[in-house]
C-alpha positions as CSV (number, residue, x, y, z in Angstrom):
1,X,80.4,115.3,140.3
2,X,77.7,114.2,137.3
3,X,78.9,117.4,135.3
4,X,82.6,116.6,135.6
5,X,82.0,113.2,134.5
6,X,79.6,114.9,131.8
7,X,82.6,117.3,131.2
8,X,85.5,114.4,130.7
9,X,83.2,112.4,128.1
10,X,82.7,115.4,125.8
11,X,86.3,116.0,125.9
12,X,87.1,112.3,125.1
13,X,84.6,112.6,123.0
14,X,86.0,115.2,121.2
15,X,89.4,114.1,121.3
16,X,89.1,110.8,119.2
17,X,86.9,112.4,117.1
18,X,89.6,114.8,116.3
19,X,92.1,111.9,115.8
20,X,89.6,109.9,113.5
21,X,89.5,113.1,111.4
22,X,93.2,113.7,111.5
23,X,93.8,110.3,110.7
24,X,91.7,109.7,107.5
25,X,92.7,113.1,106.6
26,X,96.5,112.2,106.4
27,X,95.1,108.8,104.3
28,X,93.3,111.0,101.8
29,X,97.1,113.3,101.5
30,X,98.7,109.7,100.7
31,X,96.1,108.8,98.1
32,X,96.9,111.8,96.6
33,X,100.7,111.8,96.9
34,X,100.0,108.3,94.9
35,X,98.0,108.8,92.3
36,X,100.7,111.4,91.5
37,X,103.2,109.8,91.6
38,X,101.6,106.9,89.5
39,X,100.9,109.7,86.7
40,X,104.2,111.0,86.3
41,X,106.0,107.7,86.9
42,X,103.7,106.1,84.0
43,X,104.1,109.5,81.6
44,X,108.0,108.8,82.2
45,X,108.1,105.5,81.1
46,X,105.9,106.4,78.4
47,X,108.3,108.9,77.1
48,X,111.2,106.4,77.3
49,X,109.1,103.8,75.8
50,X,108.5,106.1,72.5
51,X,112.2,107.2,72.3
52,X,111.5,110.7,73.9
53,X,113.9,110.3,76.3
54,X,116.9,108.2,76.9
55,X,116.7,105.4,79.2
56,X,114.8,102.0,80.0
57,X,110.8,102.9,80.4
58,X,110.8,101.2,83.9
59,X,113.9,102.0,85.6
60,X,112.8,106.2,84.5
61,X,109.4,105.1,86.1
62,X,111.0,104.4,89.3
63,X,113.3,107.1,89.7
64,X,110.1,109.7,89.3
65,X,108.0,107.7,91.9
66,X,111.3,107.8,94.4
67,X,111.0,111.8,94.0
68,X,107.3,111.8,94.8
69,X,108.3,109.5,97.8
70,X,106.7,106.3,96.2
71,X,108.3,103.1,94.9
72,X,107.2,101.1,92.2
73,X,105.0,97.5,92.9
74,X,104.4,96.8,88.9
75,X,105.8,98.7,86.3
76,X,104.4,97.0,82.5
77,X,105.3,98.3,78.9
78,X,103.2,97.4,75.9
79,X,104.4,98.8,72.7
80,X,104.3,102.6,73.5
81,X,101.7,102.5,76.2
82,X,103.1,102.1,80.1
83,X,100.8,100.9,82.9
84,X,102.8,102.0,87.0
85,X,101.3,100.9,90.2
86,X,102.8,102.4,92.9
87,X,102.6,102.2,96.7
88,X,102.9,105.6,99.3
89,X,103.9,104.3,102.7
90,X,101.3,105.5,105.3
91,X,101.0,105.1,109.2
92,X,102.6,100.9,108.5
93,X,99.9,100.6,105.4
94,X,100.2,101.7,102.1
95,X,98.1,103.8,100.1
96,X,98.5,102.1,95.7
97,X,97.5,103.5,92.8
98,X,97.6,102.9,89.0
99,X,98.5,105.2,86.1
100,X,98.6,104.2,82.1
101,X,100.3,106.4,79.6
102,X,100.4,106.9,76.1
103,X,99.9,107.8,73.0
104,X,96.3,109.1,71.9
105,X,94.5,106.3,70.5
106,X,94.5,107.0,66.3
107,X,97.1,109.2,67.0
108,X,100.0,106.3,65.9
């Protein structure tokens, strides 16, 4: 009976261990799939800002985060410089991040 018990705990054990793992391991995929999507929204609405590309810098932003899965929670133009925050839904929280794009600095 003691090496059933013994048994059942290392395989409890080893389950949550395994779903603490999985867990932070889909977080860390979200964090990812965010900071992506913040760079290429922010490079878009860069491009727009600077007359590269047609279209207002914030509504282009948006439509590459939506592609990446993301959506838009600030979206800020200074002259030719764009600063995105975006949001990745993940398991009823959301993983954020922050891009800025630009010019070089001297480059102007």
């Amino acid at each position: 009976m003691p090496g059933t018990l013994l048994a059942a705990g290392i395989v409890a054990t080893t389950t949550l261990l395994a779903a603490g793992l999985a867990a932070a391991g889909g977080a860390s995929i979200a964090s990812q799939r965010a900071a992506g999507a913040a760079d290429a929204a922010a490079l878009a609405a860069a491009d727009a800002a600077s007359g590269a590309v047609t279209g207002e810098p914030c509504t282009r932003a948006a439509e590459l985060a939506a592609a990446a899965g993301a959506h838009i929670v600030r979206c800020e133009i200074e002259g030719l410089y764009a600063v995105v925050d975006v949001s990745v839904p993940y398991a009823g929280l959301a993983a954020t991040a922050r891009a800025r794009a630009g010019p070089a600095p001297g480059s102007q």
